[in-house]
C-alpha positions as CSV (number, residue, x, y, z in Angstrom):
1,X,26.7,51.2,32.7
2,X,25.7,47.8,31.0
3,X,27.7,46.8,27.9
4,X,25.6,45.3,24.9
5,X,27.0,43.4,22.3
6,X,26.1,44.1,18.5
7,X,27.2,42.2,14.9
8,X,30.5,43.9,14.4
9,X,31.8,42.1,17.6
10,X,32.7,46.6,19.1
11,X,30.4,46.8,22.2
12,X,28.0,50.3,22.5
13,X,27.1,51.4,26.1
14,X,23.0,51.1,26.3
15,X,21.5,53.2,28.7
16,X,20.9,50.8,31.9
17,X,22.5,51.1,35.5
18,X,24.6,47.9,36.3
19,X,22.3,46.3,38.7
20,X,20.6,43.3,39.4
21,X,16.8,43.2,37.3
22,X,14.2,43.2,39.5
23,X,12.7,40.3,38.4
24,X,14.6,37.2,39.4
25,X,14.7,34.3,36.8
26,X,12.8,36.5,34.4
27,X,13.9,33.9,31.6
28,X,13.6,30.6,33.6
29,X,16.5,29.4,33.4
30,X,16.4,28.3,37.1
31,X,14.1,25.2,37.9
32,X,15.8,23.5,41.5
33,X,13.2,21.6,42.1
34,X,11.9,20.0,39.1
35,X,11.2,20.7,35.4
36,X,8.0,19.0,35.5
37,X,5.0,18.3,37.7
38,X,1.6,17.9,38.0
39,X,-0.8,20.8,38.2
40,X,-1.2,21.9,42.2
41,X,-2.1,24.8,44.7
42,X,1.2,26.2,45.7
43,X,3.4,24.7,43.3
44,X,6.7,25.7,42.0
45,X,8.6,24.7,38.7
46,X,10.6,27.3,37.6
47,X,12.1,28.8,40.5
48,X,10.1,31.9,41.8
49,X,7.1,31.4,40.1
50,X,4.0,30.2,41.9
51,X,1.1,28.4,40.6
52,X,-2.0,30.0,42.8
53,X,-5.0,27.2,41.2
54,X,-8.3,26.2,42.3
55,X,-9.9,24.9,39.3
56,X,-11.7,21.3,37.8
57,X,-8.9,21.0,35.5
58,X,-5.0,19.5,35.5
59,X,-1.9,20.1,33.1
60,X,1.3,19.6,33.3
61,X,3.7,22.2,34.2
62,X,7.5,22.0,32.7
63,X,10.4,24.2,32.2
64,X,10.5,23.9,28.6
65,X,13.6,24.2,26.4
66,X,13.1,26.6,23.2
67,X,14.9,26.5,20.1
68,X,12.9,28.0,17.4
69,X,10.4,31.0,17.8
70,X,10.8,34.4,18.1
71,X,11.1,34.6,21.8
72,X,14.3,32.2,20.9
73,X,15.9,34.6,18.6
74,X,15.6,37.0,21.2
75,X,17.7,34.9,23.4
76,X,15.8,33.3,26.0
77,X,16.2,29.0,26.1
78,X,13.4,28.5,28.2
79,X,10.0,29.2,29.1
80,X,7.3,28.1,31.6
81,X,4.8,26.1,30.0
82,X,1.4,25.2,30.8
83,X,0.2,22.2,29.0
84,X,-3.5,21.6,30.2
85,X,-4.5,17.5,30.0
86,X,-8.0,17.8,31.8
87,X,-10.2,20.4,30.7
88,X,-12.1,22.3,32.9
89,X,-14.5,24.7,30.0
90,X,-17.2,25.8,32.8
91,X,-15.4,27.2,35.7
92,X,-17.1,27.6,39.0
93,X,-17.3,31.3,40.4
94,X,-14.4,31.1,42.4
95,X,-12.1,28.7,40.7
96,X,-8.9,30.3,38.8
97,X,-5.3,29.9,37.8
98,X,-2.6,32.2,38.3
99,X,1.3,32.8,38.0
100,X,1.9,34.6,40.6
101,X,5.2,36.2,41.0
102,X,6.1,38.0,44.4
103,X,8.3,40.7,45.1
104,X,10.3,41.5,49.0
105,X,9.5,45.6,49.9
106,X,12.7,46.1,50.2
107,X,13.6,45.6,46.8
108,X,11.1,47.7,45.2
109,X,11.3,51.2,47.5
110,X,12.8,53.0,44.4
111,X,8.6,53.0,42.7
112,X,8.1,55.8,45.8
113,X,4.4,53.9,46.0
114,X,2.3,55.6,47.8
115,X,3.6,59.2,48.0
116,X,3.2,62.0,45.9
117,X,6.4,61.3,43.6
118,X,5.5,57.5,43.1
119,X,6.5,56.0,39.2
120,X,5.0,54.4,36.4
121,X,5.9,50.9,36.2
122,X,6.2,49.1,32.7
123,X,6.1,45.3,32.4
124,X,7.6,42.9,29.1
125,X,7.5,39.7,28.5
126,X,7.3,36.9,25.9
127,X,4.0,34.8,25.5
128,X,3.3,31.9,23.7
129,X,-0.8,30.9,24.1
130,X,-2.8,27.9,21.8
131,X,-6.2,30.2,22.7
132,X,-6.3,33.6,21.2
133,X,-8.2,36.7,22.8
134,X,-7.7,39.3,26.2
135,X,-5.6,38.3,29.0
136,X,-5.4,40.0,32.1
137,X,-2.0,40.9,34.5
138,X,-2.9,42.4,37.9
139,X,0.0,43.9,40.0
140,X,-1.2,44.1,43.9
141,X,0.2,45.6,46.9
142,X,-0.2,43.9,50.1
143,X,0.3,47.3,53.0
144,X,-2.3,49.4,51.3
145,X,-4.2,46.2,49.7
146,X,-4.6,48.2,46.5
147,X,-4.2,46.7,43.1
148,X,-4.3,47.7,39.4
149,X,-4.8,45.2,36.2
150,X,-3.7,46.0,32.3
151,X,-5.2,43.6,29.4
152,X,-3.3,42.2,26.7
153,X,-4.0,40.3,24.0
154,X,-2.9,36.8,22.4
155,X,-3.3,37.7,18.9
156,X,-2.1,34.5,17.2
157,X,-2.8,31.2,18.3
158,X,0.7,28.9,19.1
159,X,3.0,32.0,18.5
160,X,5.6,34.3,20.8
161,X,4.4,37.7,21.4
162,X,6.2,40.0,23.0
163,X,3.9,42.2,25.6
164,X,4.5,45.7,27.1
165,X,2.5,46.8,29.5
166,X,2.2,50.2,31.2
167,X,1.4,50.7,34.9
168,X,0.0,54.2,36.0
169,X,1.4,55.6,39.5
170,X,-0.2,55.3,42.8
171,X,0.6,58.6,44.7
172,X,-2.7,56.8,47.2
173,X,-2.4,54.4,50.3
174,X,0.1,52.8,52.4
175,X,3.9,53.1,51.3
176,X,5.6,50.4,50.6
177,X,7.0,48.9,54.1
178,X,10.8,48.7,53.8
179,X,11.3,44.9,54.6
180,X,11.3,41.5,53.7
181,X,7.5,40.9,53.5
182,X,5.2,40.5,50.4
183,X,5.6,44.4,48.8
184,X,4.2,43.5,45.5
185,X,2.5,40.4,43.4
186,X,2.3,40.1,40.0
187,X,-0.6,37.7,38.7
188,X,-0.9,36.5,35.0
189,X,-4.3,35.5,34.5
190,X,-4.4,31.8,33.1
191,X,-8.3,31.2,34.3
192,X,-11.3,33.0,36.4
193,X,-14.3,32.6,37.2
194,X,-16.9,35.1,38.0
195,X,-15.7,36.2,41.6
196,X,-12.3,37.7,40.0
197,X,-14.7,38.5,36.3
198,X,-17.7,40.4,37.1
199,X,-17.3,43.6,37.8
200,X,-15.1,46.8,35.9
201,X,-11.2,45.7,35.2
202,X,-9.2,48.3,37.4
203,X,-6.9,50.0,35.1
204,X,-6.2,52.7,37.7
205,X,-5.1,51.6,41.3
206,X,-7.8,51.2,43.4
207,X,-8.8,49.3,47.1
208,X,-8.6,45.7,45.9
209,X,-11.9,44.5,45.1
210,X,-11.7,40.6,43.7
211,X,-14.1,41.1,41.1
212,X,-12.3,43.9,39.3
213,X,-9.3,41.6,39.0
214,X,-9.6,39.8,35.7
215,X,-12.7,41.3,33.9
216,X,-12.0,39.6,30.5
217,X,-10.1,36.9,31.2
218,X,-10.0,34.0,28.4
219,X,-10.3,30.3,29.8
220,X,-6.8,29.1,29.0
221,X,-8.1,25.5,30.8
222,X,-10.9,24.8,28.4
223,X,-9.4,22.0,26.0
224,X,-6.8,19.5,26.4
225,X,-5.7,20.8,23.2
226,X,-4.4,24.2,24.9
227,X,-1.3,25.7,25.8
228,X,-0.4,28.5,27.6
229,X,4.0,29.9,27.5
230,X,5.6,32.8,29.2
231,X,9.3,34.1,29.7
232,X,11.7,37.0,29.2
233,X,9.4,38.9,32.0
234,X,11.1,42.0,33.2
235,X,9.8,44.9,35.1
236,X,10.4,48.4,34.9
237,X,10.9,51.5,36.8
238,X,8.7,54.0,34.1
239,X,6.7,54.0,31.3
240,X,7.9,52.2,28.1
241,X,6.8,51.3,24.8
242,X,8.2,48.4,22.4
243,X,11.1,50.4,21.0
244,X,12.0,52.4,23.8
245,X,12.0,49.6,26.7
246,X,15.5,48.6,27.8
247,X,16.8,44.9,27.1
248,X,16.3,42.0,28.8
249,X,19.0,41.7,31.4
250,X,20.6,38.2,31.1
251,X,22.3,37.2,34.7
252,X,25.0,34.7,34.3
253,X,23.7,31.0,35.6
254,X,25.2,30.7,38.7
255,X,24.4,34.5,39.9
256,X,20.5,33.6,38.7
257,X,20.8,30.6,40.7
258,X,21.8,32.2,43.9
259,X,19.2,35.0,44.0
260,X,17.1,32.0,43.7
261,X,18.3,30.6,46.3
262,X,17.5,33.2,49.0
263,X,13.9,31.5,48.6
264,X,14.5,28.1,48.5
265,X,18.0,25.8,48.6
266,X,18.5,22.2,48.1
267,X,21.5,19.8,48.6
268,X,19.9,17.6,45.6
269,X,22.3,18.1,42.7
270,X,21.1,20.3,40.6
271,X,18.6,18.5,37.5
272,X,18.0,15.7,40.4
273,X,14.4,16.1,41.2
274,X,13.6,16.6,44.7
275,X,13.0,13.2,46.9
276,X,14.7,10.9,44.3
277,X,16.6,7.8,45.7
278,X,19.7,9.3,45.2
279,X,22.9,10.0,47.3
280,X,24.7,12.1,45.1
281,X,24.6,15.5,46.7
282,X,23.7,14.5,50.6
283,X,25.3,15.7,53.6
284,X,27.9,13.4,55.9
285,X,28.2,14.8,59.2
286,X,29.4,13.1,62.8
287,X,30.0,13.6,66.0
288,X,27.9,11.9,69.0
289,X,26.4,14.7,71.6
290,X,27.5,13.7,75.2
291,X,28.9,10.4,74.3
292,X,28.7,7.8,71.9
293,X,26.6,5.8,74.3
294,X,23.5,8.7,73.9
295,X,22.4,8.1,70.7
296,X,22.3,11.6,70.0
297,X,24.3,13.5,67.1
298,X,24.2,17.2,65.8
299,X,25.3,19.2,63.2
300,X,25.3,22.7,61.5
301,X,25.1,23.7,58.1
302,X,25.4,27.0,56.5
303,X,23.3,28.2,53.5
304,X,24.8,28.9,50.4
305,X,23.1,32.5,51.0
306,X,21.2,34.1,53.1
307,X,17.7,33.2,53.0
308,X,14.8,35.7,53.3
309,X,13.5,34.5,56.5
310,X,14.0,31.4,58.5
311,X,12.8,28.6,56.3
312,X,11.0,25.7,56.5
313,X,13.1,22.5,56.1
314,X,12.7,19.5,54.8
315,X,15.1,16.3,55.4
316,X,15.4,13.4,52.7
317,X,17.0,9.9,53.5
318,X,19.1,8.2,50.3
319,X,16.2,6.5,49.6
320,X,13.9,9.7,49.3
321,X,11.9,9.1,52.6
322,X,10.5,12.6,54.0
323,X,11.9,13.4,57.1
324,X,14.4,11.0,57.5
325,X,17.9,10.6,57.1
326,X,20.8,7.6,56.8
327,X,22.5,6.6,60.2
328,X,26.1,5.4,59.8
329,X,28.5,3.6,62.1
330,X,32.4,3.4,61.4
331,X,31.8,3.1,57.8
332,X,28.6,0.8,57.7
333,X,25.4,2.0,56.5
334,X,23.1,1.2,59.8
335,X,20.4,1.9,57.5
336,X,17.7,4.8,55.9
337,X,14.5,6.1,57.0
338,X,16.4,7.1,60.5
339,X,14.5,10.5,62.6
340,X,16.5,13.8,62.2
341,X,14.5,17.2,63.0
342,X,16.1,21.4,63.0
343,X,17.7,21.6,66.5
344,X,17.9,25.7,65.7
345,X,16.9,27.3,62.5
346,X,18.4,30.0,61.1
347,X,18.1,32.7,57.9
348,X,22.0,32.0,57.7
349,X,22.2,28.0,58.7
350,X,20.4,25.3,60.5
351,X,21.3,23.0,63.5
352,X,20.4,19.6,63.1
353,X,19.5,16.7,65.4
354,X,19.4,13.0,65.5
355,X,18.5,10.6,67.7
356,X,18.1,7.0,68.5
357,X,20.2,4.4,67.6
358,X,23.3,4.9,70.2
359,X,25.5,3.1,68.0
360,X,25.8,5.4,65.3
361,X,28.5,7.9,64.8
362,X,27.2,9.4,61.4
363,X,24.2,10.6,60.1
364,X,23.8,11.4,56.2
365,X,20.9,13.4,54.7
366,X,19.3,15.7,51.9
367,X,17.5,18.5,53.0
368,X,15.4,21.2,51.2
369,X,15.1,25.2,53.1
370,X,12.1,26.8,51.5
371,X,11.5,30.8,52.5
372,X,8.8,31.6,49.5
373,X,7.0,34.6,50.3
């Protein structure tokens, strides 16, 4: 069982198995690849948590440290904020804005979705929004392409709130398949137009149907003056209200950082954003393939963990050019912005390849491996 501390410094058992949440980075503490960026299709900041836009608008995105607040006092230093800097107050029928968090089947088998003993599902988590009124959470399910959304509301503008929300069960459709594939996505509504607005919100699981999806969805993009926070999201197995739900289960750092890591890895250090002119962090391998005279030089490097499926990887030079990498011989930089490609990729490592200047006996590089569902 979980230990929780309380004021008298003696420890009291709660009831909570000792196992990972299910939510990774639930209180964004992880951010590998930046703590702020522009406002994209696709985008990550805090590490698991993608930003699914098509919209007239822009903000900036940051991992953003908290020190005051109630969501604060509940522990949690950070929080994903959306600061919006171009309004978009008129949004086209099939522009929107969600975070969209996705979970492997594999790691959510124990909800039984899809048979006749499936569970109730109960999601928390802090919010911080400048625009009052209903926002809207739909969880989906890829293999039976059924989905079900909750309401909530932002009662008080600028202020944390925590949010409970309860899931019914879905005895209907396709189980859950058993691997490493999308098995569930979790959308917070930020802003929709009409094609995910205009029809009944489905508070009961139901074939997917776009227009169902965000009935009553306030447009969090329609002043510059808005803001839209979120952390301390955690999902659970049942049906919970405010008092009964369990804590918040704070991972230590470095064990937050490797879950992360199964979906995306960089040899960047860590707070250095990614494709800075930087060596700090890079790579130094050697060894000429079939003589020094071929111009040709491999190397394998292993992933700090497993990753969820072969990823995509992306090589960095010390001067932040894409797809390159620094060529060395005996000591002597022979310069940046040299070719390197994946010889062999791997979920456990990846074989790398250079070629061209036959003079060279090291190659030295930064790489990102990105395996986002």
């Amino acid at each position: 069982m979980a230990l929780s501390k309380i004021s008298n410094d003696m420890f009291t058992t709660i009831s909570r198995p000792n196992v990972s949440p299910i939510i990774i980075n639930g209180n964004q503490s992880v951010s590998q690849r930046t703590t702020s960026v522009a406002m994209s299709n696709g985008i990550y900041c805090t590490d698991r948590y993608k930003h699914a836009i098509s919209n007239d608008g822009a903000a900036t995105i940051t991992q953003e440290s908290l020190s005051s607040g109630s969501a604060f006092t509940d522990g949690f230093a950070n929080a994903l904020k959306i600061d919006v800097t171009t309004a978009d107050s008129s949004l086209s029928s099939a522009q929107h804005y969600f975070i969209r968090y996705s979970i492997e089947g594999q790691d959510i088998q124990n909800i039984k979705k899809g048979t006749a003993s499936a569970e109730k599902l109960t999601l928390a988590f802090w919010v911080k929004a400048t625009k009052t009124g209903t926002n809207i959470v739909r969880i989906y399910t890829a293999d039976s392409d059924r989905s079900c959304s909750v309401a909530y509301t932002v009662s008080s503008s600028d202020t944390w709130e925590k949010k409970i929300l309860n899931f019914p069960v879905d005895t209907t459709g396709t189980v859950i398949a058993d691997d490493n594939t999308v098995g569930m996505q979790i959308d917070w509504g930020v802003a929709a137009g009409s094609n995910y607005t205009s029809g009944t919100l489905a508070t009961a699981w139901a074939s997917n149907t776009s227009a169902n999806d965000f009935v009553g969805q306030v447009n969090n993009l329609d002043s510059t003056s808005n803001n839209f926070h979120i952390t301390g999201i955690q999902l659970e197995i049942g049906e919970f209200s405010s008092t009964s739900i369990p804590p918040f289960q704070h991972e230590v750092f470095t064990d937050n950082l490797k879950r992360c890591q199964r979906y995306f890895e960089t040899t960047f250090d860590y707070g250095t954003a990614i494709g800075s002119s930087t060596s700090v962090g890079m790579i130094r391998s050697g060894g000429n393939q079939g003589g020094r005279t071929s111009g040709r030089m491999g190397h394998s490097h292993t992933y700090h963990t497993l990753k969820r499926a072969v990823p995509t990887v992306t090589f960095y030079d010390s001067a932040g050019n894409s797809g390159s990498c620094n060529r060395i011989d005996q000591g002597s930089s022979t310069g940046s912005d040299k070719n390197i490609s994946v010889a062999t990729g791997a979920r456990t490592n990846v074989q790398v390849t250079s070629t061209g200047d036959s003079t060279a006996d090291v190659m030295s590089y930064h790489f990102t491996a990105e395996a986002e569902l």
